[in-house]
N, C-alpha and C positions, 0 to 999 in steps of 0.2 A: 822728760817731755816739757816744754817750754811751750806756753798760749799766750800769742799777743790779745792784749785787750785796748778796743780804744775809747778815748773819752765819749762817745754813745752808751757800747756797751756798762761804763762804768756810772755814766745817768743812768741807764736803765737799771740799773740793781739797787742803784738810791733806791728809785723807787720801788720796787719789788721787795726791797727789805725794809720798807721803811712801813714800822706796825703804827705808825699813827696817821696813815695815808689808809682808809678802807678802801678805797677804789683801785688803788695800785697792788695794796702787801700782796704778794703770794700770789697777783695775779698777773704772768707774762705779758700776756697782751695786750692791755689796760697799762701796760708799763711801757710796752713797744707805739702802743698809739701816741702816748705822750712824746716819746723821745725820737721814735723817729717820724716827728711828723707829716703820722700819714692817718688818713680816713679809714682806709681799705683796711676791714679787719681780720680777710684771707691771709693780707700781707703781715699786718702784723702777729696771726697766729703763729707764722711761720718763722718770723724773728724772734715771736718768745720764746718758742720751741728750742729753735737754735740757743740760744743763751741761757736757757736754763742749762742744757747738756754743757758746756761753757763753764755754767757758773760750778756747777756739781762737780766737774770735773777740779776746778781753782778749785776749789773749797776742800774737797781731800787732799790735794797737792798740798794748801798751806796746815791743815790740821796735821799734816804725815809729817813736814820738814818742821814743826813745831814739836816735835815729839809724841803725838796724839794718832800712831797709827790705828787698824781698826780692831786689834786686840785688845789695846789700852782704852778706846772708846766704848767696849762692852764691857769692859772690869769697871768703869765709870758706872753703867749703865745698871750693872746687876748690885753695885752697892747702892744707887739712886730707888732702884725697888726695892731694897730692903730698910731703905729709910721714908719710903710711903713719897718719892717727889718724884717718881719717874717721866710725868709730861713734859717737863723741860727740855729732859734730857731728850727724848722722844722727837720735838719738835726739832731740834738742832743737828739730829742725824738723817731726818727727812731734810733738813735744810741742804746741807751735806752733801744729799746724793744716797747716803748708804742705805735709806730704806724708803719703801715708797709709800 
């Protein structure tokens, strides 16, 4: 499967990823307002929307073709709880797509 992305899309996930923006991290549409500038915050729910499914979908694409399928991401994950750090790991599979 191959997803074009374009320079919009890839502004918006600056922002969306970006943990020293509180107005934007983790938030689509607050990230859609900015980049596709628009008021309308129907329109930009619906762009965040779109782009998160997007971004989830990239984001196991490049963890898969990196050798991090999602077998290998739970053997991560159940030695991260057994060494007491399991949030991290936690927020970056939310990040991911794999859990909600």
């Amino acid at each position: 499967m191959q997803l074009r992305t374009s320079s919009k899309f890839l502004s918006w996930e600056k922002y969306y990823t970006d943990s020293h923006n509180r107005k934007t991290y983790g938030n689509a549409t607050q990230s859609a307002l900015i980049v596709y500038n628009t008021t309308n915050h129907n329109t930009a729910a619906v762009i965040g929307s779109k782009n998160i499914r997007k971004y989830k979908v990239l984001a196991s694409m490049v963890a898969e073709k990196e050798g991090f399928d999602f077998a290998t991401l739970i053997k991560v994950g159940v030695k991260k709880v057994l060494e007491g750090n399991y949030n991290d790991w936690e927020k970056f599979m939310k990040q991911i797509g794999y859990f909600d």
